[in-house]
DRENDO-1510 file (C-alpha; in Angstrom, 1 decimal, always signed):
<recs>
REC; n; res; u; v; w
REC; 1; UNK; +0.0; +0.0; +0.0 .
REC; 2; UNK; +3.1; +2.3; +0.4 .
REC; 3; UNK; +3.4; +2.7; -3.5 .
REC; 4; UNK; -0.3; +3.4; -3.6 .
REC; 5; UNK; -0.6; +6.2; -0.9 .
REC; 6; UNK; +2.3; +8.0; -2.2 .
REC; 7; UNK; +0.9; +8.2; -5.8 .
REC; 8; UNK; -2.9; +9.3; -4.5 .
REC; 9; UNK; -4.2; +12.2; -5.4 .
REC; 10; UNK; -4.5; +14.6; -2.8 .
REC; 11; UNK; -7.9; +15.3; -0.6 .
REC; 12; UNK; -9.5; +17.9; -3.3 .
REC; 13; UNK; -8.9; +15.6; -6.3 .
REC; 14; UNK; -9.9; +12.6; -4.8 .
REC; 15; UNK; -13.2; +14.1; -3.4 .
REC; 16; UNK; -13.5; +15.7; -6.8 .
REC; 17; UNK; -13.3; +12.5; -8.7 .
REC; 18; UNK; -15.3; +10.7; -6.3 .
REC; 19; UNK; -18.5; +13.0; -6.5 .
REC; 20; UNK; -18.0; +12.8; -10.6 .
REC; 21; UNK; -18.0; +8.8; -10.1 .
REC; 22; UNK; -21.1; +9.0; -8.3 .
REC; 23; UNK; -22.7; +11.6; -10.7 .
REC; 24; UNK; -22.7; +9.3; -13.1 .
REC; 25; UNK; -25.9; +7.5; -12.2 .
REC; 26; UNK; -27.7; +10.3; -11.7 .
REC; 27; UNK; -26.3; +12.1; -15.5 .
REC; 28; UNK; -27.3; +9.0; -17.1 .
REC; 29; UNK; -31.4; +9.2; -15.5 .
REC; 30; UNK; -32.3; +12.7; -15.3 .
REC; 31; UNK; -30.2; +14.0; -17.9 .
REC; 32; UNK; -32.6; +11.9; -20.2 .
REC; 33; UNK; -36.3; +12.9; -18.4 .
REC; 34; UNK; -36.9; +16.1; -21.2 .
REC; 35; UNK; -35.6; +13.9; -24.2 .
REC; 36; UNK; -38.5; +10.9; -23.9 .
REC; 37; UNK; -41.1; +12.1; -26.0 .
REC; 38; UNK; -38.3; +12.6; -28.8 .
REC; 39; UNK; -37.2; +9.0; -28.2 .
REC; 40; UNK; -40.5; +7.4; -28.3 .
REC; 41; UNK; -41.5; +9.4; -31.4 .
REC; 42; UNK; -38.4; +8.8; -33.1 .
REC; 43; UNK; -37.9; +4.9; -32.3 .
REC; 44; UNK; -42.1; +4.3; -32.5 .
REC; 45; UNK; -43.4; +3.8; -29.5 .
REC; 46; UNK; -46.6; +3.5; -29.6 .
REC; 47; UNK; -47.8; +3.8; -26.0 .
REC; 48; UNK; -46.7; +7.1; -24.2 .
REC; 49; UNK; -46.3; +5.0; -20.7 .
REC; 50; UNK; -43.8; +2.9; -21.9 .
REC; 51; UNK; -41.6; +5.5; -22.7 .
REC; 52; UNK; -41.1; +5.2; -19.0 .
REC; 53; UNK; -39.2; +1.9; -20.1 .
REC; 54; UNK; -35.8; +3.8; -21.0 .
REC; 55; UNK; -35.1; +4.8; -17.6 .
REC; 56; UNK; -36.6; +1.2; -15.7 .
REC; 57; UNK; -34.4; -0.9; -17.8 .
REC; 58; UNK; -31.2; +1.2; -16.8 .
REC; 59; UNK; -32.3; +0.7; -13.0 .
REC; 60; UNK; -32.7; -2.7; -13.6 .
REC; 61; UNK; -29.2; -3.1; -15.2 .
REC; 62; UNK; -28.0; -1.3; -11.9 .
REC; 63; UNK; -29.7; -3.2; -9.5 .
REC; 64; UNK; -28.4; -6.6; -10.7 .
REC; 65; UNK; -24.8; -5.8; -11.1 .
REC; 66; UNK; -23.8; -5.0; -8.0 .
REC; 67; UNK; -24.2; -8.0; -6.1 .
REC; 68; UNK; -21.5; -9.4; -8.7 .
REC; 69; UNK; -18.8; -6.5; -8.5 .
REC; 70; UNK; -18.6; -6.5; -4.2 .
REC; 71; UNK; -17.1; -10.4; -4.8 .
REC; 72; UNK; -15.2; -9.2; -7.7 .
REC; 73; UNK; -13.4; -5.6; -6.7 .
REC; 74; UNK; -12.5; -7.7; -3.5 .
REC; 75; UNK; -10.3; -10.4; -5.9 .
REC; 76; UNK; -9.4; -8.4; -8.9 .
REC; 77; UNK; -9.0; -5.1; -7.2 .
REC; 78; UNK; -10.6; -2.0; -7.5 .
REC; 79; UNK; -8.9; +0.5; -10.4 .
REC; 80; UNK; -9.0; -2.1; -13.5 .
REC; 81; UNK; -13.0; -3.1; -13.3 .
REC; 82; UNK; -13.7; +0.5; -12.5 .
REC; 83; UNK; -12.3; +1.7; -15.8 .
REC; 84; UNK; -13.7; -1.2; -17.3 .
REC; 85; UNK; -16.8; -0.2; -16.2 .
REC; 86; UNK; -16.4; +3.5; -17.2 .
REC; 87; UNK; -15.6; +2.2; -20.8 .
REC; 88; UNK; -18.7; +0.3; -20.7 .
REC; 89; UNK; -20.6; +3.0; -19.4 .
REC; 90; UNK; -19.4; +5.4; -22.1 .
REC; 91; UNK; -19.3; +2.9; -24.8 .
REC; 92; UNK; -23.4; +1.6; -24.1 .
REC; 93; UNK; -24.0; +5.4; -23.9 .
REC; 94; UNK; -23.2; +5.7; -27.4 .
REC; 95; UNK; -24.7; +2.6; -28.5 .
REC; 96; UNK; -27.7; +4.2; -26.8 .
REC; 97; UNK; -27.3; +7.3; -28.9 .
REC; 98; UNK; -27.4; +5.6; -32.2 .
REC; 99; UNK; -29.9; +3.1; -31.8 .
REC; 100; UNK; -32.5; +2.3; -34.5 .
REC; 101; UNK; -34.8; +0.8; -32.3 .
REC; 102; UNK; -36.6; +0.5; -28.9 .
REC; 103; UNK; -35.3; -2.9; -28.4 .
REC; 104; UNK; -31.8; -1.7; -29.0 .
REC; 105; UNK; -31.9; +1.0; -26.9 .
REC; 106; UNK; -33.4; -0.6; -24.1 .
REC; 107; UNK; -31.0; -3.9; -24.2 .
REC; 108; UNK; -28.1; -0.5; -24.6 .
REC; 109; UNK; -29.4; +1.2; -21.2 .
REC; 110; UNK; -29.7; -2.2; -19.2 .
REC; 111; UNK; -26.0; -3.1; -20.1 .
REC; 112; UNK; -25.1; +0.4; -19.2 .
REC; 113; UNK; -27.0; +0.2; -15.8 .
REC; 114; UNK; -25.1; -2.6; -15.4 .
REC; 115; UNK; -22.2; -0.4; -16.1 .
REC; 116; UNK; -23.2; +2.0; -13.5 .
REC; 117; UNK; -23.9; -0.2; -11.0 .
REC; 118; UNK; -20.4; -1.6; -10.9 .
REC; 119; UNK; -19.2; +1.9; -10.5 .
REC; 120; UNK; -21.5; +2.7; -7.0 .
REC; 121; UNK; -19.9; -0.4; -5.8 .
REC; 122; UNK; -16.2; +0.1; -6.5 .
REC; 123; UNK; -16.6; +3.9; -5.6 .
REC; 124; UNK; -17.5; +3.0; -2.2 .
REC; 125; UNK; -14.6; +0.4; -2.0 .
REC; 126; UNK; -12.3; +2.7; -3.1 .
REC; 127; UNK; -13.4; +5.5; -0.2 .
REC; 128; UNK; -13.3; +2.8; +2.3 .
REC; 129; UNK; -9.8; +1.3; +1.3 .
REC; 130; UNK; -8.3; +5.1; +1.7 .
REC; 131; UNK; -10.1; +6.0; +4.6 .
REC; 132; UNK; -12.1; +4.5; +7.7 .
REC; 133; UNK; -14.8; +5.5; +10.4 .
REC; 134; UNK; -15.4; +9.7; +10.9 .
REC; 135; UNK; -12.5; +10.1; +8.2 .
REC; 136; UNK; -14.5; +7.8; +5.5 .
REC; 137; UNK; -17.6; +9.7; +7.3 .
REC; 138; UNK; -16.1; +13.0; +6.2 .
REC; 139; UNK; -14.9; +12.1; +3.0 .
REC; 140; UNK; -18.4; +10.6; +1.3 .
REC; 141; UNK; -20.4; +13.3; +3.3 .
REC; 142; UNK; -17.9; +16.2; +1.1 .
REC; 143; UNK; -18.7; +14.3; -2.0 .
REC; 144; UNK; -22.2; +14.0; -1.4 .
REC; 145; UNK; -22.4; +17.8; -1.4 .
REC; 146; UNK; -20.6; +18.2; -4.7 .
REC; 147; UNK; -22.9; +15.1; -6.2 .
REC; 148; UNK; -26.3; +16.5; -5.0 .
REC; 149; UNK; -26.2; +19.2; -7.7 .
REC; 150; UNK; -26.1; +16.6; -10.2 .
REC; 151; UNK; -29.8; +15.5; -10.0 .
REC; 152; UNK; -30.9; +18.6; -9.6 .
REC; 153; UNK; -29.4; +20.2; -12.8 .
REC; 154; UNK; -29.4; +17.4; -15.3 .
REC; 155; UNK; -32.8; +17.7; -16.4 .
REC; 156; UNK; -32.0; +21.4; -17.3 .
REC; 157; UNK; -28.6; +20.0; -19.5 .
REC; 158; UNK; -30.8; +17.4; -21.2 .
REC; 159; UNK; -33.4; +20.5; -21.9 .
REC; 160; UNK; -31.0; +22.7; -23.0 .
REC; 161; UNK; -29.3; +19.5; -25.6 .
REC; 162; UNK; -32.6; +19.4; -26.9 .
REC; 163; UNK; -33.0; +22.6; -27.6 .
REC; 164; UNK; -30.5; +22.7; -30.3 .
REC; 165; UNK; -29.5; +19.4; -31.5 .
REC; 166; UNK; -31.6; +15.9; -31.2 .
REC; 167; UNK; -31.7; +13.6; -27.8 .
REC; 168; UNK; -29.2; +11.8; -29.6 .
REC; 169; UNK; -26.7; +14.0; -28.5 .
REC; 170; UNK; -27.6; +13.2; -24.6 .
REC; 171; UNK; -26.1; +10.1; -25.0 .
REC; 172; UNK; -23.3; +11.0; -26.6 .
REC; 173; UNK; -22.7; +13.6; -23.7 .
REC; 174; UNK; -22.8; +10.7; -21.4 .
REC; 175; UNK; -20.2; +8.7; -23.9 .
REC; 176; UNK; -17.9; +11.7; -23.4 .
REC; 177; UNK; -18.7; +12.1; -19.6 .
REC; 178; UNK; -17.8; +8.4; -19.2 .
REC; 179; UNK; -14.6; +8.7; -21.4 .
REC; 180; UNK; -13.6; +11.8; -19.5 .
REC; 181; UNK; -14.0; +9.8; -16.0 .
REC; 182; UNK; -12.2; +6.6; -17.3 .
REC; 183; UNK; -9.0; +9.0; -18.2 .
REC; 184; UNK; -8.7; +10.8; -15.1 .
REC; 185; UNK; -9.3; +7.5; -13.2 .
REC; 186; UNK; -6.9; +5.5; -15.4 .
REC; 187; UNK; -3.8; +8.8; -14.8 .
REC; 188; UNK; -4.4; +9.9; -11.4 .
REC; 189; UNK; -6.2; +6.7; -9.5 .
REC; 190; UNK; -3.6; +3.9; -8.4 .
REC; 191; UNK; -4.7; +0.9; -7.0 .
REC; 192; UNK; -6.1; +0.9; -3.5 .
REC; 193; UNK; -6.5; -2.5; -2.9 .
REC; 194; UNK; -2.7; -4.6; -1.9 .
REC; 195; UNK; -2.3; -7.4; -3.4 .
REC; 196; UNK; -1.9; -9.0; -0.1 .
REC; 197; UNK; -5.7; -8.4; +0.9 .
REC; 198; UNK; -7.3; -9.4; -1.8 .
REC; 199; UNK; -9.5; -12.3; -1.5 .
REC; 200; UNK; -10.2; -15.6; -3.4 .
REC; 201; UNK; -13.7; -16.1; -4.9 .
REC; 202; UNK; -15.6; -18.4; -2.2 .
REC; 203; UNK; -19.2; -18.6; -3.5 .
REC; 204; UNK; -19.9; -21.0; -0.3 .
REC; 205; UNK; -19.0; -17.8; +1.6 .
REC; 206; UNK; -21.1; -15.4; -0.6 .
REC; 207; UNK; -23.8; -17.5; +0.0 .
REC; 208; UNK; -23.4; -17.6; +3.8 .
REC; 209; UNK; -23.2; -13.7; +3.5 .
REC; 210; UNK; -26.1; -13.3; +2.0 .
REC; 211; UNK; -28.1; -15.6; +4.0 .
REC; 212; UNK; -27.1; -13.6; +7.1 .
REC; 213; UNK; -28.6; -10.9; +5.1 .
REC; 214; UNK; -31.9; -11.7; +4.7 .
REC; 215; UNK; -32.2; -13.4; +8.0 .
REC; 216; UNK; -31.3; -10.4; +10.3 .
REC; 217; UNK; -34.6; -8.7; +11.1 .
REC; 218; UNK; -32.4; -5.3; +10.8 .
REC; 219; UNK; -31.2; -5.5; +7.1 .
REC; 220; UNK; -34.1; -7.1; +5.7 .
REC; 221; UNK; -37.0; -5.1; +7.7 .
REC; 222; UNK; -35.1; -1.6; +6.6 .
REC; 223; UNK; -34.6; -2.6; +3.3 .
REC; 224; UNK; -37.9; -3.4; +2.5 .
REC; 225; UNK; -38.9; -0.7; +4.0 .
REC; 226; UNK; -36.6; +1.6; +1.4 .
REC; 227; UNK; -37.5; -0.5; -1.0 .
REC; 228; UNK; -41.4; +0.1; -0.8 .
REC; 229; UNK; -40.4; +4.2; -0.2 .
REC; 230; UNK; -38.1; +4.4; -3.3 .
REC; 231; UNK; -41.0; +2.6; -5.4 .
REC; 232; UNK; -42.6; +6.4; -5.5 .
REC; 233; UNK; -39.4; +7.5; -6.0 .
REC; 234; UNK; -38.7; +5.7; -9.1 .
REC; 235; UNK; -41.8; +6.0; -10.5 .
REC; 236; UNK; -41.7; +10.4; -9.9 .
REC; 237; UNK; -38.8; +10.4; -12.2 .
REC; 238; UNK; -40.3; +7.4; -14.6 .
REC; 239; UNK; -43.4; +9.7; -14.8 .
REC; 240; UNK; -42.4; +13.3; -13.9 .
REC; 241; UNK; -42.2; +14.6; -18.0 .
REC; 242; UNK; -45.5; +12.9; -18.6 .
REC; 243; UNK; -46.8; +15.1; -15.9 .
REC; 244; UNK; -45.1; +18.6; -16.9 .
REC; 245; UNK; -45.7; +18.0; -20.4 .
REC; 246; UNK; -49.4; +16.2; -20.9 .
REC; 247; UNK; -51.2; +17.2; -17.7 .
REC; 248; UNK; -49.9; +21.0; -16.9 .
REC; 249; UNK; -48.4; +21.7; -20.4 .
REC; 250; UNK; -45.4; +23.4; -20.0 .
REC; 251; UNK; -42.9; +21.5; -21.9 .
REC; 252; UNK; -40.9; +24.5; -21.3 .
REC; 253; UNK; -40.5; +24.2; -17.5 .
REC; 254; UNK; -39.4; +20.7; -17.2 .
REC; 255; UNK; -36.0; +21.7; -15.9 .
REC; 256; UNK; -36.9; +24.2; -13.3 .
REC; 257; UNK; -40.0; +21.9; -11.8 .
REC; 258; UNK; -37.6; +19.4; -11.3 .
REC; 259; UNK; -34.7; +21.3; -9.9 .
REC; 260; UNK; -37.5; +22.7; -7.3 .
REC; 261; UNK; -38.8; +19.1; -6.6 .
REC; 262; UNK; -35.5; +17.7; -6.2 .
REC; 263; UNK; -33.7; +20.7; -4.7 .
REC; 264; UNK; -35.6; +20.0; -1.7 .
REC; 265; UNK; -34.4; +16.2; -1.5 .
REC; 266; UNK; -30.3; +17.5; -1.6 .
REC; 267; UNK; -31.1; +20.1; +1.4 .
REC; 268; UNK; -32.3; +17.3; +3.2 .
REC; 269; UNK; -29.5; +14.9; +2.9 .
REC; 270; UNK; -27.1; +17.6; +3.9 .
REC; 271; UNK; -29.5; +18.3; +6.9 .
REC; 272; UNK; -29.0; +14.6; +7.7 .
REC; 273; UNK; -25.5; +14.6; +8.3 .
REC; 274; UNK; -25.6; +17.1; +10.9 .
REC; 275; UNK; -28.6; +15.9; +12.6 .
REC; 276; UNK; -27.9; +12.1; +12.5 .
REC; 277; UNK; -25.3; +12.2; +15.3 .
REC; 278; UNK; -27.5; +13.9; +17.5 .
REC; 279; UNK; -30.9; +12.9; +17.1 .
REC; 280; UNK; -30.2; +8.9; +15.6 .
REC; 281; UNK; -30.8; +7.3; +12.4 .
REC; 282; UNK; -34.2; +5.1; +14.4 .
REC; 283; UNK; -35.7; +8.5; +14.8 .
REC; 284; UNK; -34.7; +10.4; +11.8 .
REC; 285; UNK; -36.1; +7.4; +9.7 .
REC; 286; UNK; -39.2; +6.8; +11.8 .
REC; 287; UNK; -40.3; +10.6; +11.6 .
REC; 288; UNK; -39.5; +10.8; +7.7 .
REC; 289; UNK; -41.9; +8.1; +7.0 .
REC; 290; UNK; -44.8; +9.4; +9.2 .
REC; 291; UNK; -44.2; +12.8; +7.6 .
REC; 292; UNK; -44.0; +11.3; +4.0 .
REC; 293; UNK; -47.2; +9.0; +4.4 .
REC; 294; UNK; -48.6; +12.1; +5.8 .
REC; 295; UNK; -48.1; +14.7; +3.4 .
REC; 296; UNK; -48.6; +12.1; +0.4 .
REC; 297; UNK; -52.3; +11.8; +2.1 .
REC; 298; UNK; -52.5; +15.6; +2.1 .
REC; 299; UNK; -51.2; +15.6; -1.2 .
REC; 300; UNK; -53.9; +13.2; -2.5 .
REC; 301; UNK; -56.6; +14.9; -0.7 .
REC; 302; UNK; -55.9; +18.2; -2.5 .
REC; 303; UNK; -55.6; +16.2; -6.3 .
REC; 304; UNK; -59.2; +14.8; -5.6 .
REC; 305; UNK; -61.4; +17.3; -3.8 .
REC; 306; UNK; -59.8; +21.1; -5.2 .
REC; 307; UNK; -57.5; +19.6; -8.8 .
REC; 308; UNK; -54.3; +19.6; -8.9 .
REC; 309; UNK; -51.8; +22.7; -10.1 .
REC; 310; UNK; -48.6; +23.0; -11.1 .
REC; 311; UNK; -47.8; +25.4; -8.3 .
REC; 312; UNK; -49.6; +22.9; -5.7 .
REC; 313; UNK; -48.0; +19.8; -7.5 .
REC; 314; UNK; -44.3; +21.5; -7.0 .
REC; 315; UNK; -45.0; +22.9; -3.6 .
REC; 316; UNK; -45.7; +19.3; -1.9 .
REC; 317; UNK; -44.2; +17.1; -4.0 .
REC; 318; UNK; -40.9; +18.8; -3.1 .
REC; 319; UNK; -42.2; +18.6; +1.1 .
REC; 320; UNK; -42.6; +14.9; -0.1 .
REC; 321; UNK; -38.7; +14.7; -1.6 .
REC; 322; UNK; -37.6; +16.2; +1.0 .
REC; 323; UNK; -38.6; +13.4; +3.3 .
REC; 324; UNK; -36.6; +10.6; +0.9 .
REC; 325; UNK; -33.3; +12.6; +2.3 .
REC; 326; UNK; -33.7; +11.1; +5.6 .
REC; 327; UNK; -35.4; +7.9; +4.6 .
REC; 328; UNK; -32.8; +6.4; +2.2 .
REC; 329; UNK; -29.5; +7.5; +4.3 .
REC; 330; UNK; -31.1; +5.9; +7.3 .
REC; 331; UNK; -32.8; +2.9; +6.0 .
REC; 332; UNK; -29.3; +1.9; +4.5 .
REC; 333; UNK; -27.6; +2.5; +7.8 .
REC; 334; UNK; -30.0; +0.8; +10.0 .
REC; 335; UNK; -29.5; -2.2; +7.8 .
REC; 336; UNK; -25.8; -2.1; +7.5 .
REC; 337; UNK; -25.3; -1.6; +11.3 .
REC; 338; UNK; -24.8; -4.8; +12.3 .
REC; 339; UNK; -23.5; -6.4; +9.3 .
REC; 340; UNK; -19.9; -4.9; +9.3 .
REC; 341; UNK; -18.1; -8.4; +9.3 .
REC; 342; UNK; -19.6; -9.1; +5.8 .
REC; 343; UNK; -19.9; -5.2; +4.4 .
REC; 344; UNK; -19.2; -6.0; +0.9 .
REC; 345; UNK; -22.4; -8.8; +0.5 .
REC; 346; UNK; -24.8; -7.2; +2.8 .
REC; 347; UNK; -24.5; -3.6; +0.7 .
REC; 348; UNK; -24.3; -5.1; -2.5 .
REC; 349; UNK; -27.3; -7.6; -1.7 .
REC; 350; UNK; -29.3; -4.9; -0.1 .
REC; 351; UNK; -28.5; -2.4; -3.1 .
REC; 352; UNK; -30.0; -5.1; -5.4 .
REC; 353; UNK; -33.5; -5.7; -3.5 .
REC; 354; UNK; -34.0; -1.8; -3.3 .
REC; 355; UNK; -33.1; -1.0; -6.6 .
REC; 356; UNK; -34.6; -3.7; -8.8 .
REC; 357; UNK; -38.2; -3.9; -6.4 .
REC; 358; UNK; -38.4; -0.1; -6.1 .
REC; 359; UNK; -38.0; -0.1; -10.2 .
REC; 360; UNK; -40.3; -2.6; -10.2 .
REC; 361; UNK; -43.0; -1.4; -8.0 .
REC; 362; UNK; -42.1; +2.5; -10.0 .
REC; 363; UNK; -43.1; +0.9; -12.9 .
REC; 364; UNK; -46.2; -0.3; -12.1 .
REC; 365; UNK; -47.1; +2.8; -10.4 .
REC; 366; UNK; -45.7; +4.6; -13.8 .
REC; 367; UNK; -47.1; +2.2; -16.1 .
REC; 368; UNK; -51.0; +3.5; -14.5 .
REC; 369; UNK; -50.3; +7.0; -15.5 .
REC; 370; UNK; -53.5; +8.5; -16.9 .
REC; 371; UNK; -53.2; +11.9; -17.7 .
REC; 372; UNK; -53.1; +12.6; -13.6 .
REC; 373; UNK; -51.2; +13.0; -10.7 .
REC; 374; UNK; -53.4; +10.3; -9.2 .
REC; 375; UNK; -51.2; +7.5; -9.5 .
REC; 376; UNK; -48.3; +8.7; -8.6 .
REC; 377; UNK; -49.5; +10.2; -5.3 .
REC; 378; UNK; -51.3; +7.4; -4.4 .
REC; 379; UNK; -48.6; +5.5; -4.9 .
REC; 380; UNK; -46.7; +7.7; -2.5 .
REC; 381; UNK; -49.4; +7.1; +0.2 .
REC; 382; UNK; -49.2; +3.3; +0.0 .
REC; 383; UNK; -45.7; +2.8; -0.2 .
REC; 384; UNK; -45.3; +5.4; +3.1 .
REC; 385; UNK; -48.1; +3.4; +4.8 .
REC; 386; UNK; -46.3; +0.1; +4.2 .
REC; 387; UNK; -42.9; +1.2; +5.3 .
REC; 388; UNK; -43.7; +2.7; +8.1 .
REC; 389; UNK; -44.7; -0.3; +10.0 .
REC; 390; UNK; -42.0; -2.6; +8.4 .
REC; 391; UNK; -39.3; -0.1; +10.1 .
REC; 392; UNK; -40.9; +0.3; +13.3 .
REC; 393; UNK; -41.1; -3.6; +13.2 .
REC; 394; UNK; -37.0; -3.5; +12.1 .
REC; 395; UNK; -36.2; -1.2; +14.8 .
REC; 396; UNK; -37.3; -1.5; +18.3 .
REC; 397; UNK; -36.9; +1.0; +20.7 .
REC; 398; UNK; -35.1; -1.6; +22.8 .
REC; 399; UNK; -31.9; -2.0; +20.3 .
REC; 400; UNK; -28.4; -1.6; +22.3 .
REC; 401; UNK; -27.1; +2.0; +21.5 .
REC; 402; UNK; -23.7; +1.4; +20.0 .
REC; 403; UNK; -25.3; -0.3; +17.2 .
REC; 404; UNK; -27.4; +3.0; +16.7 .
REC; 405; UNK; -24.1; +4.7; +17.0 .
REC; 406; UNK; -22.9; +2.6; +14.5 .
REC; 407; UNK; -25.8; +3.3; +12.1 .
REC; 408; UNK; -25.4; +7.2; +12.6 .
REC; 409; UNK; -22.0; +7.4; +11.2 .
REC; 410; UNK; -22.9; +4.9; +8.5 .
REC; 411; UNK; -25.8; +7.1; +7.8 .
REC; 412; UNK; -23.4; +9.9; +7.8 .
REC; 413; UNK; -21.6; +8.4; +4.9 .
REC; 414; UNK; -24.3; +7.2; +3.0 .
REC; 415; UNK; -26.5; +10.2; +3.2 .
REC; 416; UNK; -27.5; +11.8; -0.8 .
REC; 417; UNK; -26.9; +8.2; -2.1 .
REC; 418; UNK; -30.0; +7.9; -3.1 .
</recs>
């Protein structure tokens, strides 16, 4: 590891490069949300719902890779797969851009969400080989502020792409994002895992991991219970142009609704990492649910008994996305904290149940559009009223404390992930 330290970048460029790793995911969704009535028209879809398709099939891709690349980083080390994977990203990104076809481009954003996916993994390996506890802590939580911006603005680039050339070009953006990311990793990012700790490939153990997983009332109670949050989630930004565009009609404002929906969302994961340490990751979750389910209701009420407005639509949808910055931080940390003897399995495994069930249950929320807000909110409502129970069920009041300690700093880390 000697070699390695001495050729690291230093603190700024690392956290630099870290938060453009993890921007990535977000570039390659939202960048795409003002671009899917182009694609559909272009490629013939004939339904406008499944247009929703282009962004569930990249989730999907996400979701399912990263139970492979915690095993794999571990025995091939970090710095090859994750420029690999930054090729792969870039390269499907093109691919994406010059499709002829739904079909292609769909089977093109899975294999680049499996692209992605590898990255989240070997990100967060790479943070943890260079730095541990409060200093890993400190680290993620300075990325995370750089990252947040991302969601926010890429709708607004993709808008702006748009505006002057075809939603071809977004893709090829992406290409030259990922190429961009897989040079500067490739020159300035050694190798952070010694060949000394690396580890064989032991599926017996994998298995084992994994089974500890799902059997530890903890990580599987918190996980469903992100997972049946971040179904409303998923299907907001499946759904979200259908909305600005066919039911309020203004195309024009698809950037700026979003950035006000989602700013909300980034205050709130900053807002976590100075009150997790204090207040705990049991309450912070528990009261973000209550609120979410709550103001989802409220939400609801106003859609059926006054209509629905843009202004009213924006003003508590974004109270609603501001709950999600407290809910996914903590969920992930309440189910991590006692699984720190098998980190790499339990994320990874965890990663792929949220991901792939809240793209899942996203899509059939998105899938019901019908010219409303309907859907979606009530989708909000149910998934709040189902997760709420499931964490109080994973989270006693009676847990020992330095788990909960435990939890805080891993949501401290963790927090803007989602």
């Amino acid at each position: 590891m000697a070699g390695a330290e001495a050729r690291m970048p230093g603190r700024k460029e690392f956290v630099l490069l870290m938060a453009a790793l993890m921007a990535s995911n977000a570039m390659a969704i939202d960048a795409m949300l003002p671009a899917l009535p182009a694609i559909g028209e272009a490629l013939g879809v004939a339904r406008d719902n499944d247009r929703q398709l282009v962004i569930t099939f990249f989730l999907l891709g996400y979701g399912l890779s990263q139970v492979a690349f915690g095993p794999l980083a571990d025995r091939f080390g970090r710095k090859r797969l994750l420029v690999g994977c930054l090729f792969a990203y870039a390269g499907f990104g093109a691919l994406s851009g010059l499709a002829g076809s739904m079909e292609l481009l769909l089977a093109a954003r899975f294999t680049q969400g499996i692209a992605s996916g590898g990255l989240r993994v070997l990100v967060v390996a790479v943070i943890r080989d260079r730095y541990h506890g409060a200093a890993m802590a400190r680290i993620m939580s300075t990325a995370m502020i750089i990252f947040m911006i991302v969601p926010v603005l890429a709708p607004s680039l993709g808008q702006a792409v748009i505006a002057v050339a075809s939603w071809r070009y977004i893709f090829a953006l992406l290409a030259a994002y990922g190429l961009w990311l897989a040079l500067w990793s490739a020159l300035r990012l050694p190798e952070t895992l010694a060949v000394e700790d690396r580890r064989r490939l032991s599926f017996r153990n994998i298995a084992q991991g994994m089974g500890e997983t799902l059997r530890r009332r903890e990580s599987i109670g918190n996980t469903i219970a992100a997972t049946l949050a971040f179904g409303g989630l998923f299907a907001f930004i499946g759904s979200v142009q259908q909305i600005v565009f066919d039911v309020f009609r203004r195309p024009e404002l698809m950037g700026l609704v979003f950035a006000a929906i989602a700013g909300p969302m980034a205050i709130s994961s900053y807002t976590n990492m100075r009150l997790v340490m204090r207040v705990g990751p049991r309450k912070l979750l528990l009261r973000a649910l209550t609120a979410l389910t709550a103001i989802s209701a409220f939400h609801l009420a106003v859609a059926l008994l006054w209509g629905e407005t843009l202004w009213s639509f924006i003003a508590l949808q974004a109270l609603t996305m501001a709950c999600f910055g407290l809910v996914g931080a903590n969920a992930s940390a309440m189910a991590m904290s006692p699984l720190g003897h098998i980190a790499g399995t339990a994320s990874a495994l965890q990663g792929l149940i949220t991901t792939i069930g809240g793209a899942l249950i996203g899509l059939v929320i998105g899938q019901m559009f019908d010219g409303t807000t309907i859907p979606l909110v009530t989708g909000f409502v149910l998934g709040g009223a189902l997760a709420l129970p499931v964490a109080i069920w994973a989270n006693p009041k009676e847990r020992p404390a330095p788990d909960e300690a435990e939890a805080a700093l891993i949501a401290t880390s963790v927090a803007g992930e989602a």
